[in-house]
Structure formats: C-alpha cells, structure tokens
C-alpha positions in Angstrom: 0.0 0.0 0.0 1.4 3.2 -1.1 0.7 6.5 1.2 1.0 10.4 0.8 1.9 12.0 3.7 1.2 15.7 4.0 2.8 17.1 7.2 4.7 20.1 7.4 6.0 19.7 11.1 9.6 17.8 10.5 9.6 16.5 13.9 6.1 14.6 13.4 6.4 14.0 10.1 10.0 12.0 10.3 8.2 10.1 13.4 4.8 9.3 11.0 6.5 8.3 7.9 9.0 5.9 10.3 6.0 4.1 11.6 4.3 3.5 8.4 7.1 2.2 6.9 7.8 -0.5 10.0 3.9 -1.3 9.1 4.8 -2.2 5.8 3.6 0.8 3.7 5.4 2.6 0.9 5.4 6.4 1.7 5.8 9.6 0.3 6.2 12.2 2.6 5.7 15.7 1.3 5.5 19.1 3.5 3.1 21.7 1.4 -0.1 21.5 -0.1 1.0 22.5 -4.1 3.6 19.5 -3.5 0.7 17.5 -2.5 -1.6 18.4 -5.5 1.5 17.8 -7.7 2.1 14.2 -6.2 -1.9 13.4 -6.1 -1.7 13.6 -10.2 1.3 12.0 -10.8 1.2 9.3 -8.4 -1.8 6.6 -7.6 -2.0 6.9 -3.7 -4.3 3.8 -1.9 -4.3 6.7 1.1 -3.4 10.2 2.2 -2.5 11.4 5.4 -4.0 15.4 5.4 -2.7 17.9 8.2 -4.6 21.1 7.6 -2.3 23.6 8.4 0.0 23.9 5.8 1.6 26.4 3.7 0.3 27.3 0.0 -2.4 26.2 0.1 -3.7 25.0 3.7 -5.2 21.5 3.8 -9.1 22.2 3.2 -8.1 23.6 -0.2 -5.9 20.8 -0.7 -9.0 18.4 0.5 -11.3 20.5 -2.4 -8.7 19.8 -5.1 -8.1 16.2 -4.1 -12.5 15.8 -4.1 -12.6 17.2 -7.5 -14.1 15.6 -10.3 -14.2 11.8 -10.1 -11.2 11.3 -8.0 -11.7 9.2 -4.8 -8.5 9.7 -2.8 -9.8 8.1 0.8 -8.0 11.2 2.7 -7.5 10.9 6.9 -7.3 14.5 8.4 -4.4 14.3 11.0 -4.4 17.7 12.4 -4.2 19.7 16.0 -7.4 21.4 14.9 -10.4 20.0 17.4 -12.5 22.5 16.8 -16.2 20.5 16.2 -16.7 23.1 14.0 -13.3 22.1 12.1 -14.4 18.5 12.7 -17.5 18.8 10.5 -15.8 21.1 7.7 -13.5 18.2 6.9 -16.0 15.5 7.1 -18.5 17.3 4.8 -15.5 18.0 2.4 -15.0 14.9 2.0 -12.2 13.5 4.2 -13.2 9.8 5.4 -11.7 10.1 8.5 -10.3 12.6 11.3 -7.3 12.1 13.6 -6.7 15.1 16.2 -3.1 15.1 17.1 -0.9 14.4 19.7 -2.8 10.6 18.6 -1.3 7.1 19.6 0.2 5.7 16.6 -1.5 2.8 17.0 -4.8 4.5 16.8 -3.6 5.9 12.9 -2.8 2.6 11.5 -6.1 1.0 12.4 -8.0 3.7 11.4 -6.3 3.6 8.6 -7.0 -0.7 8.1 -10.7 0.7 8.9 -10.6 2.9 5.6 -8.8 0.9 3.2 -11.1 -2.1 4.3 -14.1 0.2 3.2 -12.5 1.2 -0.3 -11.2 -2.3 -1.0 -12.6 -5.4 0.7 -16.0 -4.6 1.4 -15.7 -3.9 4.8 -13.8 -7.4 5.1 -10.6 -7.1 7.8 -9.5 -10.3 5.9 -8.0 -10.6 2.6 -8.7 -13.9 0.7 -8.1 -15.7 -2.4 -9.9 -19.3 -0.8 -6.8 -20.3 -0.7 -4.8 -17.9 1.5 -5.5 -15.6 4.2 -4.2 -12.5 5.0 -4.7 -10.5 8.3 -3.8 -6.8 8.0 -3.7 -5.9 11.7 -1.0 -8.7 12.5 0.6 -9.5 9.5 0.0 -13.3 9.6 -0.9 -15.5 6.7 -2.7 -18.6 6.8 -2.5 -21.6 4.2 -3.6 -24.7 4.8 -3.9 -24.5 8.5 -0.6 -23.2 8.6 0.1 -19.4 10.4 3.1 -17.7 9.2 4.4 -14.4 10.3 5.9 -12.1 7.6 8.1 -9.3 8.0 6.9 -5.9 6.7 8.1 -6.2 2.9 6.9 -9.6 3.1 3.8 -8.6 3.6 3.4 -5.7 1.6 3.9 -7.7 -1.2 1.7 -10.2 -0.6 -1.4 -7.5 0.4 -0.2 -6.2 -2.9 -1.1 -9.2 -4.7 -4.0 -10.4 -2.4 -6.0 -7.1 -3.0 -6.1 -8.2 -6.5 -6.1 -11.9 -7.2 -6.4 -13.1 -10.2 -4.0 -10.0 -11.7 -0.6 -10.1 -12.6 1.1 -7.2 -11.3 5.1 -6.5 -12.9 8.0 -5.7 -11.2 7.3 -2.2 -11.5 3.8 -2.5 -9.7 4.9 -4.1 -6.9 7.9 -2.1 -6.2 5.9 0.8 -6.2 3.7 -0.9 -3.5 7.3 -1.5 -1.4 9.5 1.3 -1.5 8.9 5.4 -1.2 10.4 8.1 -3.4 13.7 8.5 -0.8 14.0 4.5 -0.9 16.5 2.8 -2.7 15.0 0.1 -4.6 17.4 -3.2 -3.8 18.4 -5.2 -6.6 16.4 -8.1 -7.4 14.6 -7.6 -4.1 11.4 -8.6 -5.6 12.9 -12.2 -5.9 13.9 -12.6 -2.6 10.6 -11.5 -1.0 8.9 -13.5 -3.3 10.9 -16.6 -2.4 10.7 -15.8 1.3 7.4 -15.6 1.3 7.1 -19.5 -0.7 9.3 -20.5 1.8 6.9 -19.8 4.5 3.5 -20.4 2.8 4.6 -22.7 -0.1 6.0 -22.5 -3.9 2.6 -22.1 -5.2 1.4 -19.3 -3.1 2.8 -17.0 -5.7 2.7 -17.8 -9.3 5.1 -16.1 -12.0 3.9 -15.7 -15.4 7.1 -15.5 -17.1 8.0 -12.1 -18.7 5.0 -10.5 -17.2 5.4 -10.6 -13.6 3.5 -12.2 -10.4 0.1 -13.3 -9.3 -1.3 -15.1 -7.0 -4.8 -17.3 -7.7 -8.3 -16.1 -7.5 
C-alpha cells in the first residue's frame, strides 16, 4: 500500500513516515499543499495522510482539489485542529476520516485498516483468495492451516497481490507498493521476498507468469 503523507512539522512527520514504513507501507512524505496536488496527479496513492495547516495552500483547499471531479483519494485528516466546527468542515468536504493530534500511533494505523477495508474489501478485515488468508492488523498469513508471520516487505507484497487476485502485477507495480520516493530500490529484491514468502507459505502461493510478472490465484 502506497501512502502520501502531507505534514509540514519535521519532527512529526520523520516520526509518522517511520512508523508506516515498519507497518509495511510505501510512503511519500511531502511538506506543502501545491507538492501534495502535484504528487496526487502524478502518483496513484491507496491513502493520504491530510494535516490542515500547511503552507500554500492549507489542507481544506488541498481536500477540495483532491475531491474534484471523479477522483476518490480516501483522505484521513491528522491535524491539532479540534475544533467541532473544524471537525464537521473536513468531514463534509470529503475526508473519510479525522485524527486530532498528539494521537497514539497505533490509533492511525487501524483507522487507517478501517478505511482501506471500506474502499477495498467490502468492509472485510481479511483478505482472501480461498486459498490464503491475509490479516492486515498482525501480518500473519494462513495456508492450509498453517500461520506464518511475515516481515513488513513480506507482507506488503503479498497484500499487494491479495488485493487483487487473479492480476498479474510487474515488477514495477509491486515495487511501487514497497519502497517510497527517498528509498533505494534493492536489486532483485522482488525475488527474494517472493521466495521468502514461498518458503513460508509454499511455492505455489505465488505464481510467476514469465516475462510479465507475479500473481497469486483467485
């Protein structure tokens, strides 16, 4: 899952985009709203973190340009603003969720699970092919009886592929579900995830199509 982060403050930012990267989500941390806009229409985002005060423009316009059109970026406010009145502004704008800062980490990520579980899996907390399970809030996978516990790029992958069975998805496509724009994309580190995650849940958990890229079953 690949996130824009829009936070101005270096202290919380640094501390934000470290978490969701130990939870396994590719981010992209930017610090004003035109950079945000810019990044929104270059870049498909599963989810954006939205403080609202930031500089040129502030986040409500940045909300109104991200709600234009057809565009459904799901869009958490995370902002020191607990005003009800600010409260109701960015729910009626749009925004599908709203964090008021300080907030426990913890709190973030499973709102954020609560979100993407709305856009994606029909409200399901579990992905499933029928075949494997995948558990968002504890990174475990389940085959045949069998629990495994992946690490974060491990699992990142596999949501990757699990949110879309049936779909191959290239080298490209999964990388960009892995790594942020500051990230250095390890060579052939596709492979060895890939192959970790057999090891754990079996060789035919994971199928390659051979020039195209990887799947797993539907």
């Amino acid at each position: 899952m690949r996130v824009l982060l829009i936070e101005d403050d270096q202290m919380v930012g640094a501390a934000v985009a470290q978490a969701l990267k130990d939870a396994a989500y590719a981010v992209d941390w930017v610090m004003d709203g035109d950079t945000a806009i810019e990044a929104s229409r270059n870049e498909t985002y599963d989810l954006a973190l939205l403080d609202l005060g930031l500089p040129s423009p502030d986040g409500m316009d940045v909300l109104r340009e991200f709600r234009k059109g057809d565009r459904r970026l799901p869009v958490i406010i995370v902002t020191a603003r607990d005003a009800i009145d600010d409260r109701i502004h960015g729910l009626d704008l749009g925004a599908d969720d709203y964090v008021v800062k300080p907030f426990e980490i913890g709190e973030l990520l499973a709102r954020m699970r609560a979100v993407l579980r709305r856009q994606e899996s029909g409200g399901s907390a579990i992905l499933s092919n029928g075949a494997i399970s995948l558990n968002p809030s504890t990174h475990e996978a389940v085959q045949d009886g069998e629990r495994s516990r992946l690490t974060a790029r491990e699992f990142a992958l596999l949501q990757a592929l699990m949110t879309r069975p049936g779909t191959i998805l290239s080298r490209s496509d999964i990388e960009r579900h892995i790594y942020g724009w500051n990230e250095e994309v390890e060579s052939n580190a596709v492979e060895f995830l890939i192959h970790a995650i057999r090891r754990k849940l079996g060789a035919s958990a994971i199928r390659n199509v051979r020039g195209v890229g990887w799947m797993v079953d539907r």
